[in-house]
C-alpha positions in Angstrom: -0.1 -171.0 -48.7 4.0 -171.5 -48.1 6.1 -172.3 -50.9 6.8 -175.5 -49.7 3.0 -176.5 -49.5 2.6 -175.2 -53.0 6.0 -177.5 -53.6 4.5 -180.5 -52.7 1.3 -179.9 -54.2 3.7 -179.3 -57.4 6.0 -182.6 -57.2 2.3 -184.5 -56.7 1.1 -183.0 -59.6 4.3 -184.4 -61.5 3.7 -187.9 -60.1 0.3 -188.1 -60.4 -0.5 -186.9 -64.0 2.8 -188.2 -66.0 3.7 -192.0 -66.5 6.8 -192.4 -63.7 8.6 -195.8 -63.9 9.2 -195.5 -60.5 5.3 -196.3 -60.4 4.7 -198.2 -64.0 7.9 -199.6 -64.6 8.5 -200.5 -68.6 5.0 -199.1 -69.4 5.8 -195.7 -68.6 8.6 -195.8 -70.9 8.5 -194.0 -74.3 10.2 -195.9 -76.8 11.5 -192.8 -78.8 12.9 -189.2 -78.0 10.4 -187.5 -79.9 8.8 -185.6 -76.6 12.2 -184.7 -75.2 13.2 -182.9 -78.6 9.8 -181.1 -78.7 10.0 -180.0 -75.1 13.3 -178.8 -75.5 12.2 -176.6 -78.8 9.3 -175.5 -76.7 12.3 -174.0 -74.5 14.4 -172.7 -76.8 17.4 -175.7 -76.9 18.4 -175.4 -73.3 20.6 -178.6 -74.2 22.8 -176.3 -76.5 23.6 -173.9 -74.8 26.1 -175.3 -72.1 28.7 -177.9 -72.6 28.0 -181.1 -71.0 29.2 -184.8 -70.4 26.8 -188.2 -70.6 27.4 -191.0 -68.5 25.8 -194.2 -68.4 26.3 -197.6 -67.5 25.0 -200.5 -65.1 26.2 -199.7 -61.8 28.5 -196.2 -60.7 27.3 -193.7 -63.1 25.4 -192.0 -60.0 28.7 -192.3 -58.3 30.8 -191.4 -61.0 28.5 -188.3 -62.2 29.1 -187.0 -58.8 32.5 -187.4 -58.6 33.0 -185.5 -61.8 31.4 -183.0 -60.2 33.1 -182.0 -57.5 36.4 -182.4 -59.3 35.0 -179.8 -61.6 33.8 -177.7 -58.7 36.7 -177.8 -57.1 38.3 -176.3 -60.3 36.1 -173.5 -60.1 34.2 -174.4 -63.0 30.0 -173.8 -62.4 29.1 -177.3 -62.7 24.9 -179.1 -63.6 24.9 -182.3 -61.9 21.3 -184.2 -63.0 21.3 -187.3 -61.6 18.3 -190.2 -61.0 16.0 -191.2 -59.2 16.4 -189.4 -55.5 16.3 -190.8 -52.1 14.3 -187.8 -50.3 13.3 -184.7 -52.4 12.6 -184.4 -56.1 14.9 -181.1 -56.7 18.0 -183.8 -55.7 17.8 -184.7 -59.7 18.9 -181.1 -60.6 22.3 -179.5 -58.9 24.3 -176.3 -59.3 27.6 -176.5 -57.9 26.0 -178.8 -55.5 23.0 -177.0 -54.4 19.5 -178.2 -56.0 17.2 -175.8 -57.8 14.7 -173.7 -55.5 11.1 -174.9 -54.8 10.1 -171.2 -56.4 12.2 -172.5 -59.7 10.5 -176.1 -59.8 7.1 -174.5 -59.3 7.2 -171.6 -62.0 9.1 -174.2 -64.2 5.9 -176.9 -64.1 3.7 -174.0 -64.2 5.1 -172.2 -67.1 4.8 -175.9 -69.0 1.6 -177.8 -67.3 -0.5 -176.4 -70.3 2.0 -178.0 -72.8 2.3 -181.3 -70.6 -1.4 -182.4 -70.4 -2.5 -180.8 -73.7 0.0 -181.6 -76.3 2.9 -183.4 -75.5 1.7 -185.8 -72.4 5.6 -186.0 -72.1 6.6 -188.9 -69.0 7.8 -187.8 -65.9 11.4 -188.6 -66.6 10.8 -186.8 -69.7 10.0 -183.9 -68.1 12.6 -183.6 -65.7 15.2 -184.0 -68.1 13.8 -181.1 -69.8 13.6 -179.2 -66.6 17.0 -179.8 -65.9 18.6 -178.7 -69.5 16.5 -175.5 -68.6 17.7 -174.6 -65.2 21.2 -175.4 -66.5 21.0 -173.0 -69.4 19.2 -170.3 -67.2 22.0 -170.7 -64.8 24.4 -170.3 -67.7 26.7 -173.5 -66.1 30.3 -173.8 -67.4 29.7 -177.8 -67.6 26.9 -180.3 -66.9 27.1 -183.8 -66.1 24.0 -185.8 -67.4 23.1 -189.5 -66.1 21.2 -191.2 -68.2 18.5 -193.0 -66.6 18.1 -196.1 -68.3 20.2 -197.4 -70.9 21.0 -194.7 -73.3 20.6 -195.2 -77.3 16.8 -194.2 -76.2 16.9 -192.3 -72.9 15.6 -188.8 -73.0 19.1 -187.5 -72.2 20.0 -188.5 -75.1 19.1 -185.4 -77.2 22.6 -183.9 -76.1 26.2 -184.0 -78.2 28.5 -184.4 -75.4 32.4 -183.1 -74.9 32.6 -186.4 -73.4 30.9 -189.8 -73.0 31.2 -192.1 -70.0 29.9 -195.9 -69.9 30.8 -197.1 -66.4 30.3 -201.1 -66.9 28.0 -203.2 -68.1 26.2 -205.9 -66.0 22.5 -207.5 -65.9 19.5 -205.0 -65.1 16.3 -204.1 -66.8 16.5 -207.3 -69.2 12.9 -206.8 -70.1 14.0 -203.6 -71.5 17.8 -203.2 -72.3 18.2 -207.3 -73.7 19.2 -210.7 -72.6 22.9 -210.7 -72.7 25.6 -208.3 -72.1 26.4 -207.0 -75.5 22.7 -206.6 -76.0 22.6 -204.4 -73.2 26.2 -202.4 -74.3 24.7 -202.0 -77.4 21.7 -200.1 -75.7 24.2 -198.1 -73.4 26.7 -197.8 -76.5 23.6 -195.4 -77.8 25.0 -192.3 -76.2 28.1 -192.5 -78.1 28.4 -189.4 -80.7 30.6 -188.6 -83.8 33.6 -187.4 -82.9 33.0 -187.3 -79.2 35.8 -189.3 -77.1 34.4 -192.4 -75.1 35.5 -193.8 -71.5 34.5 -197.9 -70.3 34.9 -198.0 -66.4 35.3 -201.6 -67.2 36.9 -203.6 -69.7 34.7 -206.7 -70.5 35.5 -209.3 -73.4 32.2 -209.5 -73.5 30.9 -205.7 -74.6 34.7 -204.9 -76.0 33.5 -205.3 -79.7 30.6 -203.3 -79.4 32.0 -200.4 -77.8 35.0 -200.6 -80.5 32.4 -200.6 -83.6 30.2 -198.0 -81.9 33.2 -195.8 -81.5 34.0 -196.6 -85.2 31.0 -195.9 -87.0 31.0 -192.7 -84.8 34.6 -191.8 -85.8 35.9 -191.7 -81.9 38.3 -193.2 -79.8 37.6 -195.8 -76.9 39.7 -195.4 -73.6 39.1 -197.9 -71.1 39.8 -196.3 -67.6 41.9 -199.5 -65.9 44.4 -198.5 -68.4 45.0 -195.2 -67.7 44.7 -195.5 -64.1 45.0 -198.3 -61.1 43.9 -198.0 -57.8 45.2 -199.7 -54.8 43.3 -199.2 -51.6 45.9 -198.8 -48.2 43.4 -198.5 -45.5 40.1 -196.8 -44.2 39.0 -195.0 -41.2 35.2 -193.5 -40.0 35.1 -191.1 -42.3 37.4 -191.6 -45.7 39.2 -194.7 -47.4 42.5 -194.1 -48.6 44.1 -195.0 -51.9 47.3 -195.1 -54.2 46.4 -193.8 -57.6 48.5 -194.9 -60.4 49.3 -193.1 -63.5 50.0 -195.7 -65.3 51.6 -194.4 -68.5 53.1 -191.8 -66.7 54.1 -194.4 -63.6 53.3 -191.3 -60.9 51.9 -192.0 -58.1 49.0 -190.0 -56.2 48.1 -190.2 -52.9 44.2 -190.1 -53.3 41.8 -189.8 -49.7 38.1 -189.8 -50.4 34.7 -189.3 -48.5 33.0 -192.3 -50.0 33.3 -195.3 -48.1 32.4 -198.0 -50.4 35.3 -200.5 -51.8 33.5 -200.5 -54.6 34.2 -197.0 -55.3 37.6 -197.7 -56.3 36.4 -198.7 -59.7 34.5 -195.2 -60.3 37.0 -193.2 -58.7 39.4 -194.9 -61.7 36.7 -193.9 -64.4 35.8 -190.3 -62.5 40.0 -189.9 -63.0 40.7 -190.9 -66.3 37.5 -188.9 -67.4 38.9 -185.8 -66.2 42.4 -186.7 -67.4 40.2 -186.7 -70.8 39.3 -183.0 -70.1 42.1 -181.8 -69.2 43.6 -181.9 -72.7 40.4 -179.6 -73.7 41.6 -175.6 -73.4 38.5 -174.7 -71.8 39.0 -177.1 -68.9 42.7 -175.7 -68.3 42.1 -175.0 -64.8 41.5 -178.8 -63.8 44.7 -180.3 -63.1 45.2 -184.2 -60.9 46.0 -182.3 -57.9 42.5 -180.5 -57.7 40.6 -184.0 -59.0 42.6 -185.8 -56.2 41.7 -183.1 -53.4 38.2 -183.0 -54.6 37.9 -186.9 -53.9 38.3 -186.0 -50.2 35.0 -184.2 -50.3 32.2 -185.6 -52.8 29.6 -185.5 -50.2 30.7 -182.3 -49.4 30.8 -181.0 -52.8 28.0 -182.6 -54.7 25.2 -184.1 -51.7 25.9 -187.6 -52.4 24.0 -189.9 -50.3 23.3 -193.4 -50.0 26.5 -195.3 -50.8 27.8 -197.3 -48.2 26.7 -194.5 -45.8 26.5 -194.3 -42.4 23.6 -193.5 -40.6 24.7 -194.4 -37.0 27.9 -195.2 -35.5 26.9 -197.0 -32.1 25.4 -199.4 -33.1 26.8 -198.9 -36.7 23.7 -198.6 -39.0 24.9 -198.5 -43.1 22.8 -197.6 -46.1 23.6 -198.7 -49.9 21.7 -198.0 -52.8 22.8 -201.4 -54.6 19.5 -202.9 -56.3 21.0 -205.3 -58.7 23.4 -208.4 -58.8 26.4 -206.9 -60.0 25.8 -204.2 -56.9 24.8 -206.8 -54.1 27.8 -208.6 -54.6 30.3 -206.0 -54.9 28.2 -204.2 -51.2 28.0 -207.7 -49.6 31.6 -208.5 -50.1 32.3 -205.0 -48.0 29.6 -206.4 -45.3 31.6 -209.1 -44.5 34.7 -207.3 -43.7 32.7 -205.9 -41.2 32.9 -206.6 -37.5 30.0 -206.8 -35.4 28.3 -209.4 -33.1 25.3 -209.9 -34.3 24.5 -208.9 -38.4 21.3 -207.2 -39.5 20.1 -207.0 -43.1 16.7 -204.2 -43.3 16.2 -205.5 -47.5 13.3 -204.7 -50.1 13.6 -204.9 -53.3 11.2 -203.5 -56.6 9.7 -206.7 -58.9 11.4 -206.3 -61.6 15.1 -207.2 -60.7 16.4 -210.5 -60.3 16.1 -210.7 -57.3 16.6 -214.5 -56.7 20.3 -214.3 -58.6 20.5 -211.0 -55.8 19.6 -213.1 -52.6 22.1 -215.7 -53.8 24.7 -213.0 -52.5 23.5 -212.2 -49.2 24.9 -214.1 -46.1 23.0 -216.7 -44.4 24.0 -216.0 -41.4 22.5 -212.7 -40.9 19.0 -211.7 -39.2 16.5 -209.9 -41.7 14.1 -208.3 -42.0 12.4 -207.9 -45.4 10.2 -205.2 -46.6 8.9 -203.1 -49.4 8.7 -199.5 -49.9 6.0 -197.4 -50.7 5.7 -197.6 -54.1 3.9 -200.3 -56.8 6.6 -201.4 -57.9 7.8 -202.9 -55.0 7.8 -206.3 -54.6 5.4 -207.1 -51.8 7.4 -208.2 -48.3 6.2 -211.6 -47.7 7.2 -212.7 -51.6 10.3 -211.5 -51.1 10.6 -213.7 -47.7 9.3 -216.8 -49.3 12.2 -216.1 -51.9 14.8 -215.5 -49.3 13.6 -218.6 -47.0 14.4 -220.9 -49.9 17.6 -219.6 -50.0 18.2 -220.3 -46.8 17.8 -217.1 -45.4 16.0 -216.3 -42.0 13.7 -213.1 -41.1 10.6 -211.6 -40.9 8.3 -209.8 -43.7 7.6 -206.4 -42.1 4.9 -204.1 -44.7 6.5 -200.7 -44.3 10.7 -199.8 -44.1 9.8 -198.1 -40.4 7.8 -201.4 -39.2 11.2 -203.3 -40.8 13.5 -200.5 -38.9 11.8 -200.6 -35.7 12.2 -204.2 -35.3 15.8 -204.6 -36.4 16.6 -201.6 -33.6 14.6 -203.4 -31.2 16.6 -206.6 -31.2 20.2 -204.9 -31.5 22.7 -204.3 -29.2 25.5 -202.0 -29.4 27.9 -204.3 -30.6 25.7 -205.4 -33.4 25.6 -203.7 -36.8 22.5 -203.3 -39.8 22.7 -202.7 -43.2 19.8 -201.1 -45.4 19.8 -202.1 -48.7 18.1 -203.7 -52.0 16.3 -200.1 -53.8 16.6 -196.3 -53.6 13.5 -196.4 -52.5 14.2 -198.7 -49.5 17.3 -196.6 -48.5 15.4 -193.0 -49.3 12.6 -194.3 -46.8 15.0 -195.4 -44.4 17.0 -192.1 -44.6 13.9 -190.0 -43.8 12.6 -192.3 -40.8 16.0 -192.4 -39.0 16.9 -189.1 -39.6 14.8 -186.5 -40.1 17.1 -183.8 -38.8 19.8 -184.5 -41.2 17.4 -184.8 -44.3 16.0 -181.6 -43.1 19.4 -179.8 -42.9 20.6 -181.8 -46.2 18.1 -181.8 -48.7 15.9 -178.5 -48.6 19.1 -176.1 -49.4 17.8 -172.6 -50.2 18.5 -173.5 -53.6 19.3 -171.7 -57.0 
């Protein structure tokens, strides 16, 4: 048997025997760290043994985690990037210097611990990966990682790490059943990875989640820096492949000239936070080598740098076919305020979302005068296509329920012209489907790198 039939029979292993939210939602959560810390004795501390920085937040921490990345990278620095959930192939969670871990790696890794997993710890499959990651990081002996937490953060599983630096990108509505009802509910919840000592960056300034970050930071004996202070962004134009930008220092009052890969408009905001995060850095000795000038020029090439996919990404030119990732509110609005700057004849919307988002206070953001075509992907957590139609329909929204994202695809290509344009969007799981059905050449030379 091929490694990469042995892979798969691995990463089904993983799904099938350990609680995955992707499946369970809430219920495959576990409520305290304890099987992190004793995964992470079982390997020695991996999590101590390389200098790292948390990020967390609502929306842009993927973003932002891979930003910082590639600013690193480009400063030569061996840079862990562990990010969640991924669009096409599990070992997308786990990067060195851009380049996932090898199918060999994940395999020995899961084989090494399946005894532990089933017998003692029954750890969850988030769980596990976090622990996988700390490991392949401290094997690889990494100058820096960059850890995203994957929900909330006081009681994430990546929260068994003491940070250089902590990043909270912004604060918005998501995972109320779990994170609380209001905003500074939820900051208090994100405020969590917050550590004595360890300086703290807010993407966003919000009156709302101000205080908490501020008594956090105090009881921690930190500092607070709120990244639309340090820096400002003003966007001058955008071509095919990059948007361009002036970034402002603005206590210094120097302007950059700042290009990047990431087409978004929403990007501006984590670009700001990415920026004043590795301003943050810079005044560390062991991150001498990172200056603005390398940040800036590693802006130009995030995908390049890091594998980013998924935000506001094109998967076709003619007719122009976009994917985004955005699978809350707060992300909707800020993607469908981008898809209206767009011209095109006629305006497709491929859209699924999972059940627990509000997904009514979502629709409310979506144009009305768009053709779409809703779906769900494969997963039980989706929420089932022709609920989501009845949901869209009262808001005044017209389409078709289609069971599968290729059914949903195949009809919205069918109708187009070349003057038209589609957008993909509502889950990572929506948008991961979609990237493997349109192009399987491109995931093929994307994803399965030779690895680490």
């Amino acid at each position: 048997m091929d490694i990469s039939q042995v892979y798969k029979q691995t990463v089904d292993y993983l799904y099938a025997q350990l609680p995955l939210f992707a499946k369970q939602g809430k219920d495959a959560i576990k409520h305290d760290l304890t099987n992190t810390r004793k995964l992470c004795k079982i390997l020695g501390e991996p999590q101590e043994q390389f200098k790292s920085i948390h990020i967390a937040g609502t929306n842009g921490k993927g973003s932002t985690s891979h930003m910082l990345a590639a600013m690193l990278q480009e400063a030569g620095y061996k840079t862990g990037l562990y990010t969640s959930p991924h669009l096409v192939d599990f070992r997308e969670r786990i990067r060195i210097d851009g380049k996932p871990v090898s199918r060999e790696w994940v395999v020995n890794f899961v084989e090494k611990l399946r005894p532990v997993t089933l017998e003692s710890i029954q750890p969850s499959f988030f769980e596990l990966t976090v622990a996988m990651a700390f490991a392949a990081f401290a094997e690889e002996k990494v100058d820096i990682a960059i850890i995203e937490t994957g929900l909330g953060g006081r009681l994430d599983s990546t929260n068994v790490i003491t940070p250089v630096l902590s990043v909270i990108t912004n604060i918005s509505y998501d995972h109320m059943d779990i994170l609380g009802k209001t905003l500074p509910e939820i900051a208090a919840e994100k405020a969590g990875i917050i550590k004595p000592q360890v300086p703290v960056i807010v993407g966003l300034q919000q009156a709302e989640t101000e205080r908490v970050f501020f008594e956090h930071a105090l009881r921690n004996q930190t500092v607070v820096y709120y990244a639309e202070a340090m820096w400002d962004m003003v966007r001058v134009g955008q071509n095919a492949r990059y948007q361009y930008f002036k970034a402002v220092h603005r206590a210094k009052r120097e302007m950059y000239d700042l290009s990047t890969d990431l087409l978004g408009s929403y990007q501006q905001y984590n670009l700001r936070t990415a920026l004043a995060a590795a301003e943050l850095l810079m005044s560390r000795s062991e991150f001498s080598s990172l200056s603005v000038d390398k940040a800036m020029n590693a802006c130009a090439k995030i995908k390049r740098l890091t594998g980013l996919r998924g935000r506001w990404e094109t998967l076709q030119q003619q007719p122009l076919i976009i994917a985004d990732v955005a699978h809350n509110p707060a992300g909707i609005q800020e993607v469908m305020k981008q898809w209206a700057q767009v011209d095109a004849g006629q305006k497709h919307i491929v859209v699924g979302f999972v059940r627990d988002k509000d997904v009514a206070q979502a629709l409310s953001y979506f144009p009305r005068d768009a053709q779409y075509y809703f779906t769900n992907a494969n997963t039980p957590r989706a929420l089932p296509s022709d609920e989501l139609q009845a949901l869209a329909m009262a808001q005044g929204l017209q389409g078709d329920s289609h069971p599968s994202v290729t059914e949903a695809l195949n009809a919205a290509k069918e109708k187009m012209t070349d003057e038209d344009a589609l957008l993909i969007t509502g889950s990572f799981f929506i948008v991961g489907e979609a990237i493997e059905c349109m192009m399987p050449e491109a995931v093929q030379s994307t994803f399965p790198f030779p690895g680490i």
